[in-house]
C-alpha positions as CSV (number, residue, x, y, z in Angstrom):
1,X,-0.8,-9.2,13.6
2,X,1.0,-7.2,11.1
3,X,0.8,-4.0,10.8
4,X,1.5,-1.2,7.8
5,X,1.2,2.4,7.3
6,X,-2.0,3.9,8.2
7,X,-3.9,7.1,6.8
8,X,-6.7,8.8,9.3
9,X,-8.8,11.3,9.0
10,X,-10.9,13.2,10.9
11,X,-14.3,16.0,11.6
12,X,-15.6,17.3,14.8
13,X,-18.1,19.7,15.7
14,X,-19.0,22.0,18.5
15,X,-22.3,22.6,19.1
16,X,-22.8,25.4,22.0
17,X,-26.7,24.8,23.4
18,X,-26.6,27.8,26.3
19,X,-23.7,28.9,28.3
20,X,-23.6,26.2,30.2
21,X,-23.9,23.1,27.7
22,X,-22.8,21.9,24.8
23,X,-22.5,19.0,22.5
24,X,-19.3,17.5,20.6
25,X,-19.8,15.1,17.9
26,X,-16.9,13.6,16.3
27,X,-16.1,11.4,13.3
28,X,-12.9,9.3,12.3
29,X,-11.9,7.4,9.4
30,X,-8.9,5.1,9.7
31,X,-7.6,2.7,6.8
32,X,-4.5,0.5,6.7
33,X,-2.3,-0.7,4.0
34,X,-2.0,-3.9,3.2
35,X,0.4,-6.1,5.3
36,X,1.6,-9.3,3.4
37,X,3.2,-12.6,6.0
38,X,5.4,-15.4,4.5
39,X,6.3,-17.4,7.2
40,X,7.8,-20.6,7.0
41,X,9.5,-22.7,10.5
42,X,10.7,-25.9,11.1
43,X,8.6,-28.0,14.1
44,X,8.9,-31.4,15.1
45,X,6.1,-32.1,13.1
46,X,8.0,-31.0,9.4
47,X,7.7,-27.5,8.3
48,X,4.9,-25.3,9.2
49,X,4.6,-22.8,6.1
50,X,1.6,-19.9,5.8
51,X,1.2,-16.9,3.8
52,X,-1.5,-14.3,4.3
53,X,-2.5,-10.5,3.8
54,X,-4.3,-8.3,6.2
55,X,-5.7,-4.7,5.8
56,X,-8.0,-3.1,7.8
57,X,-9.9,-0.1,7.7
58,X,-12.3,1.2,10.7
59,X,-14.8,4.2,11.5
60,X,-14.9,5.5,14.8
61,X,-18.5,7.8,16.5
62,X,-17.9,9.7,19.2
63,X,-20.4,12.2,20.5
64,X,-20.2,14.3,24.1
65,X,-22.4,16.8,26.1
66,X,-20.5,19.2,28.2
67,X,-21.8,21.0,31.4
68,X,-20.2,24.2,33.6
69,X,-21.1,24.0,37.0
C-alpha cells in the first residue's frame, strides 16, 4: 500500500495516586496524506490497468498503571 507524508500528534498525562502507583493515559492522533496509484502492466491476459487513492487517518488510546515495589 502507498504511503505519503504523515502529521501526528499527541497528549499524555501522569496521574500520581500515592507513592507507589500511578496512572498514564495517553492519546494519539495520526493522519496521512493522500497517496494517488496509476498503474498500468502488460499480462498474458492484455493490459491490466487500475488507478486509486488511499489516505488514512487513525486514533490511538493507551492507558497504564504503574507500581514500585
Amino acid at each position: 500500500m502507498p504511503s505519503e507524508d504523515r502529521m501526528v500528534a499527541t497528549l499524555g498525562l501522569s496521574y500520581p495516586i500515592n507513592d507507589s502507583t500511578s496512572i498514564d493515559v495517553a492519546y494519539m492522533f495520526l493522519k496521512e496524506d493522500t497517496s494517488h496509484v496509476d498503474v498500468s502492466k502488460p499480462s498474458t491476459n492484455g493490459p491490466v490497468t487500475y488507478s486509486a487513492d488511499y489516505k488514512g487517518m487513525g486514533h490511538l488510546i493507551g492507558a497504564q498503571l504503574n507500581m514500585k515495589f
